[in-house]
N, C-alpha and C positions, 0 to 999 in steps of 0.2 A: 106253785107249779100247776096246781089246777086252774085254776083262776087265768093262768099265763095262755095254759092247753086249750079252752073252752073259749076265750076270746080270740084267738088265732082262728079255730074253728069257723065264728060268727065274721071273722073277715075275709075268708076265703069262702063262706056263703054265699056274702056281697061282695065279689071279687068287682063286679060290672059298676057297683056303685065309685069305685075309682074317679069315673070318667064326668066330670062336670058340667052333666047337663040336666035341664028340668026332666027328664023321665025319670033317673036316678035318685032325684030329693029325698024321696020318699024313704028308698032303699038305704040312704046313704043316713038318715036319723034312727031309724030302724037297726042299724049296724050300731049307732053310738049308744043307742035307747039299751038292745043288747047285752054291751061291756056293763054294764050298770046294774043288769038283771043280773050276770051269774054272779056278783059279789052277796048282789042280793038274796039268791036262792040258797047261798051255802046258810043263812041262818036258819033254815031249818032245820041242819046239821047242829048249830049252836045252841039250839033250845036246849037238846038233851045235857049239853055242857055244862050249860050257865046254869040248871035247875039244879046241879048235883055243885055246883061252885059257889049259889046262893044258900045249901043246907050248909055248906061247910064256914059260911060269912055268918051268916044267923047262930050256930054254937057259938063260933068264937067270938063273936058281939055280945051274946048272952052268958057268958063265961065272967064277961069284962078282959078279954085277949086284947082285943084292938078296939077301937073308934068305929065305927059306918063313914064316917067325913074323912078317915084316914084311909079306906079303902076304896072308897070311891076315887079318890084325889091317885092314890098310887095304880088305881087300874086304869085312868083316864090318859095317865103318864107313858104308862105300856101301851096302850091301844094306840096313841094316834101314831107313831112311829110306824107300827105294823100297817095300819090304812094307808099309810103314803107309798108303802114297799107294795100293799097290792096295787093302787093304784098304778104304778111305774111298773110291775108287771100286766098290768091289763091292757094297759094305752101304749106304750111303747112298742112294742113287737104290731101290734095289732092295728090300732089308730095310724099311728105314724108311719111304721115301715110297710105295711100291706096297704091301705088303703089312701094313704099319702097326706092324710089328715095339713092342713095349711092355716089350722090358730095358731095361739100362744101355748104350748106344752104346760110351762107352770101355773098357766090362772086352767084349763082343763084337767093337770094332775089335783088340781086344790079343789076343784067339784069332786072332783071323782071319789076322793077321800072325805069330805064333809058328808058326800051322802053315804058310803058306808058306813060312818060314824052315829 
């Protein structure tokens, strides 16, 4: 929802980038540059997460609980699903419906997600 909220925002900043002409170019990479940043920004939200989710991987690897290759493998399973749902929260309302975005949706949902990955 945030992610959805904050890129609505950055399209309706660039509302004038809409319109397809060279003044706008600018504006209109700036708008995409953007969507990109708030996914990006929230990991400094995730620092404090992953530091308190790496002590609790480090016991239980040092315990002999689990594997390191078994937790990696099972959080990389969970994560990329999540990245495609923000992705299709950020670019959909925003890219496509405000600012009329005219690529291909699935090869820009599939950046979108590899770089929050």
């Amino acid at each position: 929802i945030t992610i959805l909220g904050a890129c609505i925002v950055f399209a309706l900043a660039y509302w004038n980038s809409r319109n397809r002409i060279q003044d706008q170019a600018i504006n209109y990479s700036y708008a995409n540059l953007s969507y990109v940043a708030v996914g990006s920004l929230l990991a400094v939200i995730a620092v404090y997460v992953l530091n308190a989710e790496f002590k609790s991987v480090y016991r239980e690897v040092k315990n002999g609980m689990m594997h390191p290759l078994a937790y990696i493998y099972a959080k990389s399973v969970l994560v990329l699903p999540v990245m495609f749902l923000f992705g299709i929260s950020a670019i959909s309302a925003s890219s496509y419906g405000i600012l009329g975005m005219q690529t291909n949706y699935v090869i820009y949902l599939i950046m979108y997600a590899i770089s929050m990955f």
